[in-house]
N, C-alpha and C positions, 0 to 999 in steps of 0.2 A: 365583277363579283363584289358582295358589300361584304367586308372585314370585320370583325370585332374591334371595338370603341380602340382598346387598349393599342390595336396594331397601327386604329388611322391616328395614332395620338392624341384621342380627345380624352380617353382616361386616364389618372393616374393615382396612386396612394396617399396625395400630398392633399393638404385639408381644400376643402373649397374657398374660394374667397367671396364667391357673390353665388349664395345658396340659389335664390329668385333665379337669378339669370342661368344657373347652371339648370335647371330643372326645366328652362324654356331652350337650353342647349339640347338634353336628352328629348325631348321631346321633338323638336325638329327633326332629329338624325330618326328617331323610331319613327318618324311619318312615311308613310309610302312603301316601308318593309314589307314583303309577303308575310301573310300570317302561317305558320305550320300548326296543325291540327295533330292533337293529343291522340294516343289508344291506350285506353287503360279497362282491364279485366277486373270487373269489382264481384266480389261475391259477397251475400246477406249472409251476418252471423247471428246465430242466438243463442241466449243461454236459458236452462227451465231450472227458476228458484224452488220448485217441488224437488227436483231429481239433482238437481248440481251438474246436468247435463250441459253438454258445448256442442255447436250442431250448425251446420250449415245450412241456408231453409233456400230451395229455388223459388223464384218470383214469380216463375210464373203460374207453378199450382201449392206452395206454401208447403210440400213433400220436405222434410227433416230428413238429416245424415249425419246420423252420430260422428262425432270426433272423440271425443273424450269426457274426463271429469273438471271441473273446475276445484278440486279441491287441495289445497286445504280450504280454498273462497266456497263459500256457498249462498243462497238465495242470493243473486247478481242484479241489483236495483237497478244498474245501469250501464252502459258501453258507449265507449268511442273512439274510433283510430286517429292518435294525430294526425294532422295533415299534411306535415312536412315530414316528419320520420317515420310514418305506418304503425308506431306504437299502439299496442290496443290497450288502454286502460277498462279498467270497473270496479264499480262502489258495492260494495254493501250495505248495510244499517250503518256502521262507522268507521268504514278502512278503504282509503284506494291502495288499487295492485293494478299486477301489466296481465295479460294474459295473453297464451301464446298461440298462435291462430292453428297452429300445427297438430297441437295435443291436446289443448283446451285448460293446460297447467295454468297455477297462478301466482304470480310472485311478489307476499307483501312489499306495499312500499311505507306506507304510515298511516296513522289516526286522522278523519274526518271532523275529530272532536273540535268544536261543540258541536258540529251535527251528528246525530245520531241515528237518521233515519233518510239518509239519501235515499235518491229515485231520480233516473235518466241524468244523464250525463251528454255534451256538446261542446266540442272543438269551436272556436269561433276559424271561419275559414283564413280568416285576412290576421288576424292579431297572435292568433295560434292562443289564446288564451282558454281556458278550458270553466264551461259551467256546468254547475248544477242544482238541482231543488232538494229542498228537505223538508217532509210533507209532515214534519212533526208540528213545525209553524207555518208553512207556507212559505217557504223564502227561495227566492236565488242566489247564489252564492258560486262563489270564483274558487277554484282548488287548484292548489300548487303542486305541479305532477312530480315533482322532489320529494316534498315530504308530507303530503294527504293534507297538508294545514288549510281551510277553508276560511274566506274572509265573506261578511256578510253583507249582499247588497240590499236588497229590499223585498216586504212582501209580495205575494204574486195576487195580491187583492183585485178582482172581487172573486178569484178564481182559490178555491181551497184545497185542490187533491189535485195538483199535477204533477203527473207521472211520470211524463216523458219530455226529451227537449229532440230538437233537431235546426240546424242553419239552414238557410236554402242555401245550395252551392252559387248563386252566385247573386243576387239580390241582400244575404246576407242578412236576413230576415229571422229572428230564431223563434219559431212557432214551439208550440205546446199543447198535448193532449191534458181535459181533466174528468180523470175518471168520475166525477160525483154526478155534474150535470151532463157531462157526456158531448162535450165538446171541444173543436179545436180553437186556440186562441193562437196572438202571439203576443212574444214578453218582451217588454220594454226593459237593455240587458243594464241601461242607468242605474233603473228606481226597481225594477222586480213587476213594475204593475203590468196586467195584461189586459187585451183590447179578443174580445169573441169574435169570432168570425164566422163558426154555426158549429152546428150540433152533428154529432158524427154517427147519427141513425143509417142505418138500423145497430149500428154497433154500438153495444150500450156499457164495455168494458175496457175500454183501451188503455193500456200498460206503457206500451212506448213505441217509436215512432221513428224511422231514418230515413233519409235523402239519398236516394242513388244519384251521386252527384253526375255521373257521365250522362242521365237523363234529364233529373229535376224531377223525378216521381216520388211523390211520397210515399212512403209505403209504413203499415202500421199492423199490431196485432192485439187482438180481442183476446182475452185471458178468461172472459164468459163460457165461450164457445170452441176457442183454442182456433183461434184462424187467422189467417194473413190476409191483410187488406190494402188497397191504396185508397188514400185520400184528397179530396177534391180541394185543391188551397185556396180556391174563392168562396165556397161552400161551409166545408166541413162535412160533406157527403162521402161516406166511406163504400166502395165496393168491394164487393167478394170474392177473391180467389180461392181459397184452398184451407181445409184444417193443416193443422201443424202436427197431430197425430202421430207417434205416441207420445209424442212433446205436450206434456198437458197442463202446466205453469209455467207458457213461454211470459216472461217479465224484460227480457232485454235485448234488444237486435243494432246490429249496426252494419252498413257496409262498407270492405274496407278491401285485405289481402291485398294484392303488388298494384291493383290500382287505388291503393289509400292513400300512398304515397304519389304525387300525380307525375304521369310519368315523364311530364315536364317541372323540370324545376321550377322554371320562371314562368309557368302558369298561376301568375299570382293570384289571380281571380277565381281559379280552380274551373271552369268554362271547358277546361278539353280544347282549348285553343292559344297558340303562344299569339300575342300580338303587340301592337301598342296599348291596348286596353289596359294590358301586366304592367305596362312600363310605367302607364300614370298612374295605377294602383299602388305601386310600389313607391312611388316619388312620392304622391300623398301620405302613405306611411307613413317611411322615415321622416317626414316631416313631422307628423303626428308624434313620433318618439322625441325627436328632438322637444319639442313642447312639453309633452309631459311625462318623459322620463320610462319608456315603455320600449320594449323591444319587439316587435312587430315585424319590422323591417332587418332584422338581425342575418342575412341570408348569409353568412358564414360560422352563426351558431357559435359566436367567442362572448356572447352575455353581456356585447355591445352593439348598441345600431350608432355608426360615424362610415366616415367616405369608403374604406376597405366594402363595405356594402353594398353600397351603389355601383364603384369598380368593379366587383366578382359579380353583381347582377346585371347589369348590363354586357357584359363581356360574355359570359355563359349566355343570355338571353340571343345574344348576335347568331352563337355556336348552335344554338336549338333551331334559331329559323333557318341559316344552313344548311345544319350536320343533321337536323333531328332530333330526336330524345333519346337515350341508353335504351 
């Protein structure tokens, strides 16, 4: 039976001495581990900026089920559950809040300011870092889920009106709908600039857009016509499932609930699969942190990535291909 690092002695708390070599140590020991395969239950949420409505929408005929109100928040520009805590965040014109998947309550957290007119919102899956647009200038922009403070990256040129953001669960790709020309892009999360990829006909109104990460399907909604759709990621070709009915300014969706949280820890790739793939994700991380002073790799959430990180991720990562996931 293979043990966790910490039992066969290759882990321990004490700093690294040869980072390079320690990272082709982890790397050999994860070679040849069985992989264990995630199950995680995600449900689509939305919210309708008409009504202030909170509503769960099924995917596969876009049929709504009231939850509640979003207020004191209303008209909800955009959503996303983090992906290591399930937290659901959403913006409005200039405030993030958490919202609560239960009742559809909303809990300020602070000012957007200087933007003033958010739209869609996205978790990056690997850095946990959180974006979004502000369609007042066209820009993308990083928001600090502490205190709503937004920092600016760059315009989303040659694209002017987008609405909505989403990651691909595991390519890591952050695509974008823009309502004006009616097409999918994606956004370069450097500089802001996006690259077309096609036009999202016959839907000529798309608001915003999420990733069912346990499949990789994108799924989007028309606020023209009131409908749910998925969309073609080589295209930009949207098909049709279902109105949203009485949901009639659906503006925000995301999927999330107890598989938002993945129901492996150490599925760092977020794939619904633990394996070595986690392990050099995570390794390339922290290294990444290390360089430039970023927390990414942080998997004990102390507002530090150092060796205690790698010790608790490889050690639990041993425990999940074992034990399985909680």
């Amino acid at each position: 039976m293979i043990q966790p690092l910490r039992r066969r002695g290759f882990i321990t708390r004490a700093p690294f001495r040869s980072l390079r070599s320690f990272r082709s140590l982890l790397m050999l020991a994860a070679a040849g581990v069985p992989a264990h395969t995630c199950s995680a239950q995600l449900t689509l949420f939305g919210a309708d900026s008409g009504s202030d409505a909170f509503f769960t929408l099924d995917p596969a005929t876009g049929t709504p089920t009231f939850i509640g109100s979003t207020t004191p928040r209303g008209a909800i520009g955009g959503m996303a559950f983090h992906p290591v805590t399930g937290v659901l965040y959403g913006v409005d014109s200039g405030s993030l809040f958490t919202l609560d998947p239960a009742t559809g309550g909303s809990t300020y957290i602070g000012s957007t300011v200087p933007r003033t007119h958010m739209s869609g919102l996205a978790f990056h899956p690997v850095s946990h870092i959180l974006y979004g647009v502000d369609t007042s200038d066209d820009s993308l922009v990083t928001v600090n889920i502490s205190t709503g403070a937004t920092t600016y990256i760059g315009g989303t040129y040659p694209r002017t009106s987008v609405t909505g953001l989403a990651f691909h669960p595991v390519t890591h790709v952050l695509y974008a709908v823009d309502s004006v020309d009616d097409s999918l892009v994606t956004v370069n999360i450097s500089t802001g600039a996006t690259t077309y990829v096609g036009g999202t006909f016959p839907r000529t109104a798309m608001s915003d857009i999420a990733f069912d990460t346990g499949t990789g399907v994108l799924y989007g909604v028309d606020s023209l016509d009131d409908s749910l759709v998925t969309v073609n990621l080589a295209t930009g070709a949207t098909t049709y499932i279902g109105r949203t009915l009485p949901c009639g300014s659906l503006h925000a969706v995301a999927f999330g609930g107890p598989g938002a949280k993945p129901a492996c820890r150490t599925d760092f790739n977020g794939d619904g699969v633990v394996n070595s793939t986690d392990v050099s994700f995570f390794i390339n991380q922290w290294f990444v942190d290390q360089d430039q002073g970023t927390v990414g790799a942080d998997f004990n959430d102390d507002g530090v990535t150092n060796s205690t990180d790698v010790s608790d991720f490889i050690n639990v990562w041993f425990e999940e291909i074992l034990t399985g996931c909680p």
